[in-house]
C-alpha positions as CSV (number, residue, x, y, z in Angstrom):
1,X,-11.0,-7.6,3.6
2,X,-13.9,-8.5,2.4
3,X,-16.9,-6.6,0.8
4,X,-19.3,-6.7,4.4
5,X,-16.1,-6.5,6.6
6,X,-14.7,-3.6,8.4
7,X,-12.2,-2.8,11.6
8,X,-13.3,-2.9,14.5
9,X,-11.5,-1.7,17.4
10,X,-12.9,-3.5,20.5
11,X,-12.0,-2.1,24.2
12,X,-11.8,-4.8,27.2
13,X,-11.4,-4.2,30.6
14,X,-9.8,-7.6,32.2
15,X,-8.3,-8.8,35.3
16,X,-4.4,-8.0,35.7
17,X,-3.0,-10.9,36.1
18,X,-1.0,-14.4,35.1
19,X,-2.8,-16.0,32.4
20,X,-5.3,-13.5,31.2
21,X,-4.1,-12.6,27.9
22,X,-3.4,-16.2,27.1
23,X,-6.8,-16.8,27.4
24,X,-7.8,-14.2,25.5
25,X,-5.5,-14.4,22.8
26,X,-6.6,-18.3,22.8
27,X,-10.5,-17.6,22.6
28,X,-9.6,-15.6,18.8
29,X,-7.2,-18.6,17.6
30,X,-9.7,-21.3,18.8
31,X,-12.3,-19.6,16.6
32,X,-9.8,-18.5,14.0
33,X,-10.5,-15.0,14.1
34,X,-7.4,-12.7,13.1
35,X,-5.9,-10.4,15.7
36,X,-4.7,-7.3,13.3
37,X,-3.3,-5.5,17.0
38,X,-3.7,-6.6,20.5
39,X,-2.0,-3.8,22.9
40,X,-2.8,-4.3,26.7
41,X,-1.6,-2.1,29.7
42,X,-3.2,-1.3,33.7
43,X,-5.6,0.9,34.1
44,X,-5.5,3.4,36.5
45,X,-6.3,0.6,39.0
46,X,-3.0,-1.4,39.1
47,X,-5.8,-5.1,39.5
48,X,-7.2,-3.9,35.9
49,X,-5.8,-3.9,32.6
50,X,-7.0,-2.6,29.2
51,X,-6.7,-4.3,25.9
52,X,-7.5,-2.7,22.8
53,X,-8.2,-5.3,20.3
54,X,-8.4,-4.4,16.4
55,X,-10.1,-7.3,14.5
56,X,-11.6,-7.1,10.6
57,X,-15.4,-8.8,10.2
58,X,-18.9,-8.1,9.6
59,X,-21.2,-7.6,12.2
60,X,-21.9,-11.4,12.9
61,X,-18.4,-11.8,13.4
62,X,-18.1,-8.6,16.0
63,X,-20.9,-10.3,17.4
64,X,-19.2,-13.6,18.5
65,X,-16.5,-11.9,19.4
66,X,-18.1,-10.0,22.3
67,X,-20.3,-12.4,23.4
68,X,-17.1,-15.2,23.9
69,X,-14.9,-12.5,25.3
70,X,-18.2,-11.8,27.7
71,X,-17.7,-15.2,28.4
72,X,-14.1,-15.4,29.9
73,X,-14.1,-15.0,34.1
74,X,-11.2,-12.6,33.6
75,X,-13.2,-10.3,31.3
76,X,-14.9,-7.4,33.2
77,X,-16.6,-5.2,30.5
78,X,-16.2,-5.5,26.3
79,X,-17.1,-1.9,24.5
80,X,-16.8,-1.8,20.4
81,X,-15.5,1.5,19.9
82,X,-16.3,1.4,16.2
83,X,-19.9,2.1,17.1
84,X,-18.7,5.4,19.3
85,X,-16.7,8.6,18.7
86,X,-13.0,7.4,20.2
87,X,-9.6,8.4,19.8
88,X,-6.8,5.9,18.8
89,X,-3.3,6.6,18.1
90,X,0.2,4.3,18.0
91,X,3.5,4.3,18.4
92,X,6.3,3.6,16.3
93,X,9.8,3.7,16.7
94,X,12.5,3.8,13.6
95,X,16.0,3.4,13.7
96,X,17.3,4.8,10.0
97,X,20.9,5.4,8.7
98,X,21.8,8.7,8.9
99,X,25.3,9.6,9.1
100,X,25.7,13.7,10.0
101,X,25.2,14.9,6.4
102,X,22.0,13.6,6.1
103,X,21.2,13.8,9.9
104,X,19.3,17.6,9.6
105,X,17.0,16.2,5.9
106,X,15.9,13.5,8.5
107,X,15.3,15.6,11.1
108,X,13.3,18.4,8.9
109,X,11.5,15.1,7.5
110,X,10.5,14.0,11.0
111,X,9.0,17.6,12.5
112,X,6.6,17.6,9.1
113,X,5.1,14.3,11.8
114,X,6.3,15.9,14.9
115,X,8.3,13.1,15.2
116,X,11.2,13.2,17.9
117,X,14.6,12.1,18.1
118,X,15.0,9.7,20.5
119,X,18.9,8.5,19.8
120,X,21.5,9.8,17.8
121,X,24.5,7.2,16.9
122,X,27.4,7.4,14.9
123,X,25.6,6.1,11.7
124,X,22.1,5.7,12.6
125,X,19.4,7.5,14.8
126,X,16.1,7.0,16.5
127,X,12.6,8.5,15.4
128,X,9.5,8.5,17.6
129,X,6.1,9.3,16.5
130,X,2.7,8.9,17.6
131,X,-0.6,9.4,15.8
132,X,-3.5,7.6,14.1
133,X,-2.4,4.5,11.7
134,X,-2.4,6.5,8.4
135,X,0.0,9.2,10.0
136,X,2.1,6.3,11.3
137,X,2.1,4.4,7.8
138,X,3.1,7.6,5.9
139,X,5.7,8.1,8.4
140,X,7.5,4.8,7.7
141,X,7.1,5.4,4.2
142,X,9.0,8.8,4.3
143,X,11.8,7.1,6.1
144,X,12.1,4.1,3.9
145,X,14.6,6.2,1.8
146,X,17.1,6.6,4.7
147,X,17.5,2.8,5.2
148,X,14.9,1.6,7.7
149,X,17.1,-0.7,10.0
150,X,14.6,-1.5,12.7
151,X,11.1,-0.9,13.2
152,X,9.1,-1.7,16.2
153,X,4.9,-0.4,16.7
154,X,2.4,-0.6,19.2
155,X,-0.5,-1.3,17.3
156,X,-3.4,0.7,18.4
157,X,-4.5,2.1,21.5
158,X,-7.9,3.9,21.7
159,X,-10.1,5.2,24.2
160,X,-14.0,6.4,23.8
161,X,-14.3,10.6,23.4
162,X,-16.7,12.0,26.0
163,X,-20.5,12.1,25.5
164,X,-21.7,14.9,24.7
C-alpha cells in the first residue's frame, strides 16, 4: 500500500438480479482499481442484495469509487464503512491432514479460535472459523503445520454498529 492509502470497506445495496455484479465488478477493472474482496448476498428483501467491497486508496480514490458506483442504475445506496463504527468478520474453511494421532492437537488448536469441525475423513478433516481478518490469518498460520490441503475464504462481510 502506499504511504496515503488505507482499506476501505465500502457497503452497497444493489438490485438482485442477472448482470449486476458484472457491472459492478467491470466499473473497478475499467478504472483499474483493485478489488482486495468482493462478497455479495440478498438482503432481507429477496429483490436486494448486499456487496461488501474492500478496496486500498486514499481519499480521492474512495471518492471515485462512490460516485461511479452512484452512477450504475442497479446501485441503490453506497455507505463507506471505514468512516463508521461497523463489524466485519470472514469465513474460512481448511481441510488439513490429520490422521487420528494428531486429530485431538488439531482439535485443541482449533477451540484456542473457536474453530469447528466441520468433517472428519480418514486422513484429513475440516476446520471452520469465523472472525475479523487478523484472527482468520493467524488461524491459517497455526494450521500450516498440519498440511493445509485446501483452503477456501469469504473475504469480508461487514455491517455498520448502531448509532448511538
Amino acid at each position: 500500500m502506499e504511504k496515503n492509502e488505507r482499506k476501505h470497506t465500502i457497503s452497497a445495496l444493489v438490485e438482485n438480479h442477472f448482470g449486476v455484479l458484472a457491472r459492478v465488478a467491470g466499473m473497478f477493472s475499467a478504472r483499474g482499481f483493485n478489488i482486495v474482496s468482493l462478497c455479495v448476498g440478498e438482503t432481507d428483501d429477496p429483490s436486494v442484495s448486499r456487496m461488501t467491497v474492500v478496496v486500498n486508496g486514499d481519499d480521492r480514490v474512495l471518492g471515485q469509487i462512490i460516485q461511479q458506483l452512484n452512477k450504475l442504475v442497479d446501485v441503490i445506496d453506497v455507505t463507506d464503512l471505514t468512516a463508521e463504527a461497523f463489524v466485519e468478520r470472514e469465513l474460512v474453511m481448511v481441510k488439513v491432514a490429520a490422521e487420528s494421532r494428531k486429530r485431538p492437537e488439531v482439535v485443541e488448536l482449533a477451540s484456542i479460535f473457536r474453530a469447528k469441525v466441520v468433517d472428519v475423513g480418514a486422513k484429513s478433516m475440516i476446520l471452520e472459523c469465523t472472525g475479523a481478518h487478523g484472527k482468520i490469518a493467524a488461524f491459517v498460520d497455526m494450521m500450516r503445520p498440519y498440511g493445509i490441503e485446501e483452503l477456501v475464504r469469504t473475504g469480508e462481510i461487514a455491517i455498520a454498529r448502531s448509532k448511538k
